[in-house]
Jmol script that loads the backbone (N, CA, C; Angstrom):
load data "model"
ATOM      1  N   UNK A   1       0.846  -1.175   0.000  1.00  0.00           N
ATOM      2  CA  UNK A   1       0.000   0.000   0.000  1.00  0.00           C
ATOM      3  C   UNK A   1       0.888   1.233   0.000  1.00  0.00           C
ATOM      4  N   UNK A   2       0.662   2.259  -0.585  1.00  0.00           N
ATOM      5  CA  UNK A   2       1.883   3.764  -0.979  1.00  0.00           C
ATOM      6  C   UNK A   2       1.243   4.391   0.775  1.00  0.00           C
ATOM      7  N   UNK A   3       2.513   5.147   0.563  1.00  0.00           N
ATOM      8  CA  UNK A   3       2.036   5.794   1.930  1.00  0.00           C
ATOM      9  C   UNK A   3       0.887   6.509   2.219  1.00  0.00           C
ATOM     10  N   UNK A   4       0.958   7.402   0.671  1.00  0.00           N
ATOM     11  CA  UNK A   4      -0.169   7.984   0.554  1.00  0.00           C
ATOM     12  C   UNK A   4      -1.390   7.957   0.730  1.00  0.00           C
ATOM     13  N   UNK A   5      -2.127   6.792  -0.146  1.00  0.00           N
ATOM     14  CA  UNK A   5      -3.027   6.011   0.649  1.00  0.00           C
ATOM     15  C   UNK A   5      -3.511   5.659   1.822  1.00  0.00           C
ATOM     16  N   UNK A   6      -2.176   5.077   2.316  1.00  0.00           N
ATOM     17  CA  UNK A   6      -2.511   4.302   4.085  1.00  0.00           C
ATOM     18  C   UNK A   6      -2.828   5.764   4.981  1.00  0.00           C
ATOM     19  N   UNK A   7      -2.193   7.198   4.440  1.00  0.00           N
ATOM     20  CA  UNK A   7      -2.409   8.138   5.536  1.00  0.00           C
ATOM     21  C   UNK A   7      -3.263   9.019   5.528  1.00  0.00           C
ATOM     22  N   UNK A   8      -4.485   8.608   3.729  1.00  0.00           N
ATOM     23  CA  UNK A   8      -5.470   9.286   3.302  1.00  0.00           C
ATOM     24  C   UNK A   8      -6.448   8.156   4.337  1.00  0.00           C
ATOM     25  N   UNK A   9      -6.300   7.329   4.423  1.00  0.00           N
ATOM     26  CA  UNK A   9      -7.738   5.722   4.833  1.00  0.00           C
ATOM     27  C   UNK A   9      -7.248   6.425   6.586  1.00  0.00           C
ATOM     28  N   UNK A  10      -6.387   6.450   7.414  1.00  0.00           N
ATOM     29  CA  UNK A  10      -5.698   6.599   8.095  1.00  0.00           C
ATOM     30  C   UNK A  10      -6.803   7.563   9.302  1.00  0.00           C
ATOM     31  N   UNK A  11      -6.567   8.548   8.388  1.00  0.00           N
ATOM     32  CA  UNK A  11      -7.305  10.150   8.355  1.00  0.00           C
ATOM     33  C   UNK A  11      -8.578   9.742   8.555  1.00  0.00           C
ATOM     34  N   UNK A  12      -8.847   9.232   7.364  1.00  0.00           N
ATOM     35  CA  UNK A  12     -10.652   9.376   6.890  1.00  0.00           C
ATOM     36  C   UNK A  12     -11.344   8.361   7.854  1.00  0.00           C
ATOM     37  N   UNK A  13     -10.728   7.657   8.420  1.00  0.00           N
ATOM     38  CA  UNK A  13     -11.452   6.239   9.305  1.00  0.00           C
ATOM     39  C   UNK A  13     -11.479   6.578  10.900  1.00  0.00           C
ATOM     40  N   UNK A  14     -12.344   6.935  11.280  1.00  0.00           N
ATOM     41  CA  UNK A  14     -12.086   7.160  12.613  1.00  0.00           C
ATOM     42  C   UNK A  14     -11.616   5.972  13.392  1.00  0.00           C
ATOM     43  N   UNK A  15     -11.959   4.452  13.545  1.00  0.00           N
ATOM     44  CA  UNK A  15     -11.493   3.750  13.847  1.00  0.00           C
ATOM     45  C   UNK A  15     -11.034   2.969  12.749  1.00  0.00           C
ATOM     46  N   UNK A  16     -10.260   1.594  12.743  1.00  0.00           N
ATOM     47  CA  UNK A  16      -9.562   0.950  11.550  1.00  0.00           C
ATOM     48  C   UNK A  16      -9.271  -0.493  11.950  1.00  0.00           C
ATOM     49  N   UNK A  17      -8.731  -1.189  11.374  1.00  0.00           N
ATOM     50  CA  UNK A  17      -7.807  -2.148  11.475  1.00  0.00           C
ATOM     51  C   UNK A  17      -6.988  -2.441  10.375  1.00  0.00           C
ATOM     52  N   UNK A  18      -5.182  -2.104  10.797  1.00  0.00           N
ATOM     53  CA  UNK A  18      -4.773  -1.886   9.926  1.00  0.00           C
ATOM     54  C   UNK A  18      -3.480  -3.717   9.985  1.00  0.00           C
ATOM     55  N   UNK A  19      -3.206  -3.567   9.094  1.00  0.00           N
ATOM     56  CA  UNK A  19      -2.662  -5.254   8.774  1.00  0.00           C
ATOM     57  C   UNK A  19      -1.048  -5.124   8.698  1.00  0.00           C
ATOM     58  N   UNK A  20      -0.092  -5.608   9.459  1.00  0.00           N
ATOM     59  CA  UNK A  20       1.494  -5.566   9.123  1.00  0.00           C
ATOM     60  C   UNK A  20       2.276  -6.718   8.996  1.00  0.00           C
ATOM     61  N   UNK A  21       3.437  -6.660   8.674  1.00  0.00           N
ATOM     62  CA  UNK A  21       4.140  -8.044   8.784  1.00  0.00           C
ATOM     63  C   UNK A  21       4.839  -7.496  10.380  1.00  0.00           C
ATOM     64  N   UNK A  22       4.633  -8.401  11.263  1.00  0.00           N
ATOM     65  CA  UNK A  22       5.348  -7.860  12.437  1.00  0.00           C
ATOM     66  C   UNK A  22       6.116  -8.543  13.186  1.00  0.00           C
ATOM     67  N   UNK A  23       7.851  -7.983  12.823  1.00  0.00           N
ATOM     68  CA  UNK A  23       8.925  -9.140  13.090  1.00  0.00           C
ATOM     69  C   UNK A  23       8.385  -9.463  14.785  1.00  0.00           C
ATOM     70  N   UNK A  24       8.271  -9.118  15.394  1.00  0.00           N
ATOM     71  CA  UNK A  24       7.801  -9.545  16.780  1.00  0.00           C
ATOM     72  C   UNK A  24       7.334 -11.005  16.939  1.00  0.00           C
ATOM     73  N   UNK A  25       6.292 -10.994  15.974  1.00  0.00           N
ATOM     74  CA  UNK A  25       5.103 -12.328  15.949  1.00  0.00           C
ATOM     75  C   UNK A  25       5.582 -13.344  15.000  1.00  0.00           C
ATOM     76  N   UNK A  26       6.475 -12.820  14.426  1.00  0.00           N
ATOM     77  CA  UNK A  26       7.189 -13.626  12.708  1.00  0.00           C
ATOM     78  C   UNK A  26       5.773 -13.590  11.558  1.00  0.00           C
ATOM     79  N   UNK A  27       5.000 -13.003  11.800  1.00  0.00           N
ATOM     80  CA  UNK A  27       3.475 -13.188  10.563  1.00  0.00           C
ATOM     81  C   UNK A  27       2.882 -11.657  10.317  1.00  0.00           C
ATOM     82  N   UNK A  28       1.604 -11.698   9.448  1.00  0.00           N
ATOM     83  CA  UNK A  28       1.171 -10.349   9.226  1.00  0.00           C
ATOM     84  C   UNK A  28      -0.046 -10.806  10.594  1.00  0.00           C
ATOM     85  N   UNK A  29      -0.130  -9.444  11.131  1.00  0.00           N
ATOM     86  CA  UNK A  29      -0.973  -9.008  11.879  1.00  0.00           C
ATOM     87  C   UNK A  29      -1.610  -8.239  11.951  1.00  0.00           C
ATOM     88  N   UNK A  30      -3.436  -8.092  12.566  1.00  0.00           N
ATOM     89  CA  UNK A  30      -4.304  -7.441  12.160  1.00  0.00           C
ATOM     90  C   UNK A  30      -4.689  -6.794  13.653  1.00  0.00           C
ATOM     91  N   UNK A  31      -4.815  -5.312  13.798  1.00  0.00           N
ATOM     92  CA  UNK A  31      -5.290  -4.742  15.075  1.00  0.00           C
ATOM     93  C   UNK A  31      -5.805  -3.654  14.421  1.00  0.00           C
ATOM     94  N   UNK A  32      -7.000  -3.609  16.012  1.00  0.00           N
ATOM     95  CA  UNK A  32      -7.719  -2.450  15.580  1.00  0.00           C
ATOM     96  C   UNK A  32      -7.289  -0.866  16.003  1.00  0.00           C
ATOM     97  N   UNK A  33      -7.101  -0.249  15.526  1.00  0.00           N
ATOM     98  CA  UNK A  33      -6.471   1.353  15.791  1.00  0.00           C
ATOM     99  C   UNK A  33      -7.216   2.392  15.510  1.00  0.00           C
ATOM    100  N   UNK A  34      -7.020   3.558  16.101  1.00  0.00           N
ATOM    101  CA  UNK A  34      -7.240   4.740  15.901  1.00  0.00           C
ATOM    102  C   UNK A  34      -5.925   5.816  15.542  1.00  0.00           C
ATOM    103  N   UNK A  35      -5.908   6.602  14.736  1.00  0.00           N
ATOM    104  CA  UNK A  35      -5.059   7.864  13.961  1.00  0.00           C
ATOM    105  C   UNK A  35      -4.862   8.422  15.382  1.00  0.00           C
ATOM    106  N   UNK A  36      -5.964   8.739  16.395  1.00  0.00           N
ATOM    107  CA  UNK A  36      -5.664   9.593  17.465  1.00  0.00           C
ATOM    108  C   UNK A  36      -6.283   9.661  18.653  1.00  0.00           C
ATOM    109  N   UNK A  37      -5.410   9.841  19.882  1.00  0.00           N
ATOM    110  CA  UNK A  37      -5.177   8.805  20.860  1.00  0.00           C
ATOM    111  C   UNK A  37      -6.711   9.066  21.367  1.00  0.00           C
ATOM    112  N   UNK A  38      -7.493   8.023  21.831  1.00  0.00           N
ATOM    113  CA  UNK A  38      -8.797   8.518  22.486  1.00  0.00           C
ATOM    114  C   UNK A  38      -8.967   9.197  24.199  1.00  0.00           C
ATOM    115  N   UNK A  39      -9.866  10.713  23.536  1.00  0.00           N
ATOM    116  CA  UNK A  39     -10.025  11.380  24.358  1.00  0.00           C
ATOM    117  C   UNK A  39      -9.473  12.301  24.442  1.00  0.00           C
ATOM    118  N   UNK A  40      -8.136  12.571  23.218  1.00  0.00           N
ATOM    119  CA  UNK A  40      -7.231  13.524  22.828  1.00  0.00           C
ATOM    120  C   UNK A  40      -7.613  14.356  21.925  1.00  0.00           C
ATOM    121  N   UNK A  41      -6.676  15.094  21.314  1.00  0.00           N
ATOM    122  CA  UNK A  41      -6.532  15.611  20.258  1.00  0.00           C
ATOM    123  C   UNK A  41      -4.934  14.972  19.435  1.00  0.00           C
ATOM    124  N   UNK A  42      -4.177  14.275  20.651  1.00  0.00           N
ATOM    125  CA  UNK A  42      -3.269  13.974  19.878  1.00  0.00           C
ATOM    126  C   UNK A  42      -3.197  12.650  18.902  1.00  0.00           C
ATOM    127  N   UNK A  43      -2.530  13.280  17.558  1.00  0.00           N
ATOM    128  CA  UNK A  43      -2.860  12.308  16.335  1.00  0.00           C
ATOM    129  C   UNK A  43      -1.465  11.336  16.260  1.00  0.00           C
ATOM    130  N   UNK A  44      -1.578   9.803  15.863  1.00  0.00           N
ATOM    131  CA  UNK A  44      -0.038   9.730  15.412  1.00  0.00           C
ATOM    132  C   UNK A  44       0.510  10.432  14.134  1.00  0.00           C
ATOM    133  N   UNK A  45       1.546   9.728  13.599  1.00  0.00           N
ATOM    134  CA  UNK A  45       2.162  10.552  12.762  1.00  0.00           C
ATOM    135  C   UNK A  45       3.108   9.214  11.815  1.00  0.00           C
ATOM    136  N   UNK A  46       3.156   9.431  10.581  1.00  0.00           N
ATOM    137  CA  UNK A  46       3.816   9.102   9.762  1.00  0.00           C
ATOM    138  C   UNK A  46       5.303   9.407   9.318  1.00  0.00           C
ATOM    139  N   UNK A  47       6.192   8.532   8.946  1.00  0.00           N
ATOM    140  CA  UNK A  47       7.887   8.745   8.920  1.00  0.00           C
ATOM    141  C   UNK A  47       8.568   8.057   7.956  1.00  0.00           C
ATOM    142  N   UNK A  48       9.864   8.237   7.209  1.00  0.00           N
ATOM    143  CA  UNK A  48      10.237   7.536   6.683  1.00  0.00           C
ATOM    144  C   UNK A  48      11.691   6.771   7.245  1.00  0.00           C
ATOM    145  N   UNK A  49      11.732   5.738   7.458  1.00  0.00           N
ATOM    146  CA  UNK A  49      13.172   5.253   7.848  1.00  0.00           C
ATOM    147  C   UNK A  49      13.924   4.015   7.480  1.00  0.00           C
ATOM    148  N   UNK A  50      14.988   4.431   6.663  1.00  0.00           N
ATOM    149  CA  UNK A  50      15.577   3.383   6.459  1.00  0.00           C
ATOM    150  C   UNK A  50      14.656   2.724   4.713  1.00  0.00           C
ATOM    151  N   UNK A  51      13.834   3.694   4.496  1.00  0.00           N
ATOM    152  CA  UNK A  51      13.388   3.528   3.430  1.00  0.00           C
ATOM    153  C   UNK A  51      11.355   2.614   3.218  1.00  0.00           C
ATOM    154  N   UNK A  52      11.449   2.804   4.875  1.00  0.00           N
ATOM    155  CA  UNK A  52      10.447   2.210   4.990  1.00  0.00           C
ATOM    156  C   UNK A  52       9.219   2.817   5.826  1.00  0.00           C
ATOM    157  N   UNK A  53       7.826   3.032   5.035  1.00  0.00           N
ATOM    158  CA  UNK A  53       6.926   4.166   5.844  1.00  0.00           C
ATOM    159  C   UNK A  53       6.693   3.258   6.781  1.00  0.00           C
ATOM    160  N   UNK A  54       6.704   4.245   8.065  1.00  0.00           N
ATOM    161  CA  UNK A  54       6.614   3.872   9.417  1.00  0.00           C
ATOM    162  C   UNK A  54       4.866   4.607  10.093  1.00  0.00           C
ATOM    163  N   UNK A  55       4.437   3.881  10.599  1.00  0.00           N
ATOM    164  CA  UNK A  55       3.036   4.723  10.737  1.00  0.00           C
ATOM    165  C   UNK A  55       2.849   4.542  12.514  1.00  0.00           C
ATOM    166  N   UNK A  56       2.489   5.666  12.979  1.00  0.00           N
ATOM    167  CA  UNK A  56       2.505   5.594  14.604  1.00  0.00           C
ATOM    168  C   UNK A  56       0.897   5.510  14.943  1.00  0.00           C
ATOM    169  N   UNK A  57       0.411   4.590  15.577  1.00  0.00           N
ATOM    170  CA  UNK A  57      -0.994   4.556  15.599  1.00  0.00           C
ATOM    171  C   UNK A  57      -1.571   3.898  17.011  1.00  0.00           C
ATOM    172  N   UNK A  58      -2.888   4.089  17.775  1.00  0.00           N
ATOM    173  CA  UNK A  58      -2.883   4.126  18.928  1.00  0.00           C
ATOM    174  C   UNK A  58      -3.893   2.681  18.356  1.00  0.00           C
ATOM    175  N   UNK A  59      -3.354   1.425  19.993  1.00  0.00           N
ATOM    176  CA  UNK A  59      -3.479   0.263  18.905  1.00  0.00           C
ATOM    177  C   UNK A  59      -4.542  -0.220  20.005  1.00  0.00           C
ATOM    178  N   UNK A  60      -5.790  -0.575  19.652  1.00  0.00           N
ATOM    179  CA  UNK A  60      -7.300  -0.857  20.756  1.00  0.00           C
ATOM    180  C   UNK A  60      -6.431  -2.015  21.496  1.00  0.00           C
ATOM    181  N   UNK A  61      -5.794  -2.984  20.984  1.00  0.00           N
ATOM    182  CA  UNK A  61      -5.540  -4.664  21.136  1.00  0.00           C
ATOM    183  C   UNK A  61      -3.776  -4.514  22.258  1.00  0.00           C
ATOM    184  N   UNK A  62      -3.733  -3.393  22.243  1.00  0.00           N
ATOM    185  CA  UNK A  62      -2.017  -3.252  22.752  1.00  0.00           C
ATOM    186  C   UNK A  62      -2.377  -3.312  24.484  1.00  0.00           C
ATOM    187  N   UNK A  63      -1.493  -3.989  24.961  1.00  0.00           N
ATOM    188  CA  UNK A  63      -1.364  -4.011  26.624  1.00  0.00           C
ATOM    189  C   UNK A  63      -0.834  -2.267  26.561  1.00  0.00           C
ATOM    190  N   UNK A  64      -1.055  -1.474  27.442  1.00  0.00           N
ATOM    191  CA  UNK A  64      -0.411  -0.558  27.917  1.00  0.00           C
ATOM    192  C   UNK A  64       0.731  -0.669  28.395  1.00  0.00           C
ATOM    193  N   UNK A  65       1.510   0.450  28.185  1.00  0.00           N
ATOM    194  CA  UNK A  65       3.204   0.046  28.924  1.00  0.00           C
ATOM    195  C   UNK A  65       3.167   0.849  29.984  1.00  0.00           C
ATOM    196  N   UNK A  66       4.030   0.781  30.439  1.00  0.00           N
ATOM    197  CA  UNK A  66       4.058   1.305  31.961  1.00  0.00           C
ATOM    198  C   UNK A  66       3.681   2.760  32.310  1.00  0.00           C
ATOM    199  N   UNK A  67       3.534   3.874  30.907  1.00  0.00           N
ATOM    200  CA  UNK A  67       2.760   4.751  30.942  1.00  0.00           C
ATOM    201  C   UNK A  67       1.435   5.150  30.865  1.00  0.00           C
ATOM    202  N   UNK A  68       0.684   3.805  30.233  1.00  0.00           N
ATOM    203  CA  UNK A  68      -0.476   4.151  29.832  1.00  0.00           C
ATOM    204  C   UNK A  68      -0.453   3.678  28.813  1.00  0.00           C
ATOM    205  N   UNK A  69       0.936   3.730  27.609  1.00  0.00           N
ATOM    206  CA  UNK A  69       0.517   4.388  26.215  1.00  0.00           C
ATOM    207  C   UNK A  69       0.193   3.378  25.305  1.00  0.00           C
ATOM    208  N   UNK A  70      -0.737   2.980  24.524  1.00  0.00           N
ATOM    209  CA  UNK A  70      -0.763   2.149  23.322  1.00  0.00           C
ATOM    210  C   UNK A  70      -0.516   2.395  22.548  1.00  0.00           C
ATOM    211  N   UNK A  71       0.769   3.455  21.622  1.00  0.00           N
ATOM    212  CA  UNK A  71       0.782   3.804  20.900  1.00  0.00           C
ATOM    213  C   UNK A  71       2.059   2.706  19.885  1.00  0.00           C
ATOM    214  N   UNK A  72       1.476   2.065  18.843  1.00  0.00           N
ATOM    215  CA  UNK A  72       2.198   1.110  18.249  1.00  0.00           C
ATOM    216  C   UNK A  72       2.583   1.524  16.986  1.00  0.00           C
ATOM    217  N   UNK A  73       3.870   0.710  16.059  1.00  0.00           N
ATOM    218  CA  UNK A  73       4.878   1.307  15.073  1.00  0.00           C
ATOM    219  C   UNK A  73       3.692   0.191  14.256  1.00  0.00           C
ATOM    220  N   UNK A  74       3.536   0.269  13.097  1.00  0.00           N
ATOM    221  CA  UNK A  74       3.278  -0.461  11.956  1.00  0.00           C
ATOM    222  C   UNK A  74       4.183  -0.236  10.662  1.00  0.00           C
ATOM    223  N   UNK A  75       4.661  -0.873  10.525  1.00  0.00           N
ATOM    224  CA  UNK A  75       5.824  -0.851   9.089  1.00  0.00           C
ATOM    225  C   UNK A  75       5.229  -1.283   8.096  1.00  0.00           C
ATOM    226  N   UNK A  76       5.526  -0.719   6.634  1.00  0.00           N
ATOM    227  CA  UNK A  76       5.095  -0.977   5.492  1.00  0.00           C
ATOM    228  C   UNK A  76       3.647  -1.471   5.692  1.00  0.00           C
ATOM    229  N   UNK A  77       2.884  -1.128   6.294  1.00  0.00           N
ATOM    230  CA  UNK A  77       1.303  -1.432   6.309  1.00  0.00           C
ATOM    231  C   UNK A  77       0.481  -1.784   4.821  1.00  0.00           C
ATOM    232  N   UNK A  78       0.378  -3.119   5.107  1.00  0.00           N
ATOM    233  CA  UNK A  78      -0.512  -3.742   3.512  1.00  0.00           C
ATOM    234  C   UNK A  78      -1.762  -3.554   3.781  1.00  0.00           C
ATOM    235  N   UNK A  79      -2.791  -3.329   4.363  1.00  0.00           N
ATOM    236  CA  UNK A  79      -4.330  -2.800   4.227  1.00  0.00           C
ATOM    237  C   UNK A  79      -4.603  -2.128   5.697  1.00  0.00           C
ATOM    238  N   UNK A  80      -5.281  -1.646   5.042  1.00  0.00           N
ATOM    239  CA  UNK A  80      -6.182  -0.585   6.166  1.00  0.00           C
ATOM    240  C   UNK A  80      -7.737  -0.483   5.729  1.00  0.00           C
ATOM    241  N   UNK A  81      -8.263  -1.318   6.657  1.00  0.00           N
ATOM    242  CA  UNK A  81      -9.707  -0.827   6.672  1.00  0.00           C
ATOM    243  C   UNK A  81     -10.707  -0.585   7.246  1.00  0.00           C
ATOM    244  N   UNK A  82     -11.731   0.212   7.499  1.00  0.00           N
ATOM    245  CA  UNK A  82     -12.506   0.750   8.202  1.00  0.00           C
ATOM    246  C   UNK A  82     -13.120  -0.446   9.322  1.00  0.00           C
ATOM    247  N   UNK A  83     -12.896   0.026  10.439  1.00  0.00           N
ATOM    248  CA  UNK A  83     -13.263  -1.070  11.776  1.00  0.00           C
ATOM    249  C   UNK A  83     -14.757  -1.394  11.531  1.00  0.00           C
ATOM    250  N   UNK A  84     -15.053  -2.959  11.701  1.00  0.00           N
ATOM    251  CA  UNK A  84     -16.471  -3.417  11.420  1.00  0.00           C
ATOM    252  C   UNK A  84     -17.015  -3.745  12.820  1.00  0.00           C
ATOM    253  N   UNK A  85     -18.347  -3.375  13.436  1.00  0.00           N
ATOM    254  CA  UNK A  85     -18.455  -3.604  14.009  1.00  0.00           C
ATOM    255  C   UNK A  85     -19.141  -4.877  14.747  1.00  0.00           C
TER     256      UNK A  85
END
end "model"
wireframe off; spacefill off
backbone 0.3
color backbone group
């Protein structure tokens, strides 16, 4: 998916589930996210590194870390689509 895309669907979806390959798990993985953190105004944010779009996104399915924060990396993200309920 171009970055472009993933940060137009990103935007436009208030909630999502977006799909990665995630060396963590060794497989692609599917969680549900929000662009911005709930109850905030703060949004994640998109990056490039190492040649690879990096997308920062607040993740429903994430344990909290010792701050609170669920805010999870998704690399090269292959679909994004609107959370079903």
């Amino acid at each position: 998916m171009k970055a472009e895309k993933a940060q137009q669907l990103l935007l436009e979806y208030p909630q999502f589930v977006i799909s990665y390959y995630a060396k963590k798990h060794g497989k692609i993985i599917n969680r549900q996210g929000t662009w911005t953190k709930p109850n905030t105004d703060t949004q994640g944010r998109h990056f490039v590194s190492e040649g690879k779009d990096i997308f920062i996104y607040w993740d429903f399915n994430a344990e909290p870390n010792k701050n609170g924060n669920k805010w999870r990396h998704a690399t090269n993200p292959i679909n994004i689509t609107r959370e079903v309920a």
